[in-house]
N, C-alpha and C positions, 0 to 999 in steps of 0.2 A: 562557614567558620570565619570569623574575624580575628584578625590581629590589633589588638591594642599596643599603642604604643606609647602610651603614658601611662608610669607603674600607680599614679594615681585613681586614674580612668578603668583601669585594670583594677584594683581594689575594689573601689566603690561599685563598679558594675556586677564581682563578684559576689559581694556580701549581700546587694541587693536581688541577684536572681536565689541565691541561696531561702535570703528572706519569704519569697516569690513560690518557691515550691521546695519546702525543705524534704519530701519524703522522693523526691524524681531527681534531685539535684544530685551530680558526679563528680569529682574534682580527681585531675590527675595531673599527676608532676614528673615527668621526663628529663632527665640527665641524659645528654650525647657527650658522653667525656673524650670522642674521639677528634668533634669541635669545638668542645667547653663550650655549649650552649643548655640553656636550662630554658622549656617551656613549659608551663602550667595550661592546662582550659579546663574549663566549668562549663558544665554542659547542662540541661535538663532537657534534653529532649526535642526541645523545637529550637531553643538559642544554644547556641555554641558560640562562646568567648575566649581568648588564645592570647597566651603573651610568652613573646620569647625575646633572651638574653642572653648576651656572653660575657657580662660585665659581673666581678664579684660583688659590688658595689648593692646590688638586689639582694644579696642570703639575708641582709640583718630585716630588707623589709618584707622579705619571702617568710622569712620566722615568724613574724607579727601578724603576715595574715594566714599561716596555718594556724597559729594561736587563736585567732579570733573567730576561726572557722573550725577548732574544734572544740572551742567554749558554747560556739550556738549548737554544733552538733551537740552538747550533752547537754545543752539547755543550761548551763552554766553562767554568772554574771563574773564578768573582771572584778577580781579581789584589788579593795583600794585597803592602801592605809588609812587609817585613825586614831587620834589619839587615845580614843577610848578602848583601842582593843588593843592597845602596847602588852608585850608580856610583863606575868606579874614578877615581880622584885623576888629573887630569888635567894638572896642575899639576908633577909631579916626572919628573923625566929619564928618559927610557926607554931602554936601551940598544939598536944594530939590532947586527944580526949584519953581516959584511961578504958580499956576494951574496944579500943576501936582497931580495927585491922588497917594493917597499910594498904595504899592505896596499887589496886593493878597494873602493873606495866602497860602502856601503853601497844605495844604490838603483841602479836598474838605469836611472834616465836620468842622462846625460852632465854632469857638470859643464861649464857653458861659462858664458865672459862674455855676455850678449843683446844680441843685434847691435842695430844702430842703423836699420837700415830697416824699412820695415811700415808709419811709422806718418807718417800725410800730413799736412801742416797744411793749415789753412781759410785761403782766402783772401780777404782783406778786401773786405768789400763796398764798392762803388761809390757814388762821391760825385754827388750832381746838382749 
């Protein structure tokens, strides 16, 4: 097991063994809240890679590469913006056809008003 000590060298080597054997590769992430140290390694088997910290300064870049490492695990590409895929103007009149049905809710649970039961009040305690 190595420890890396540059969270650069650390990244790049992770995403590269992942690249390397995505169906062997491990990643696991360790919190010691008892010394506020945080260690991640990646492993596949024969290399084992290890980086540890006690600086908060790492969460935002600890975040980016479990993002990035679970975009490859679904085989997902990083969504970019463009101007071409701006939302459409919501704002200006849209014509219906006559017989045409409106269009599905987009989720598949039920728009409803939430009922007004379920929820019990407490009743006041007792005076001596």
């Amino acid at each position: 097991m190595v420890y890396i000590h540059s969270w650069q060298e650390f990244q790049d080597a992770a995403e590269a063994l992942y690249s390397k054997a995505p169906n062997n590769t491990r990643y696991g992430v360790k919190w010691k809240s008892s010394e506020g140290k945080l260690v991640l390694k990646i492993t596949d088997n024969t290399t084992c890679i290890k980086f540890k910290t006690n600086s908060s300064i790492f969460l935002n870049r600890f975040d980016a590469l479990n993002l990035s490492l679970i975009q490859k695990m679904q085989n997902q590409r990083p969504k970019e913006e463009s101007p071409a895929a701006a939302p459409p103007d919501l704002t200006s009149p849209v014509k219906k056809e006559e017989g045409s049905l409106p269009p599905a809710p987009s989720s598949a649970i039920p728009t409803a008003a939430p009922s007004t039961g379920g929820i019990k009040k407490k009743k006041p305690k007792k005076k001596k």
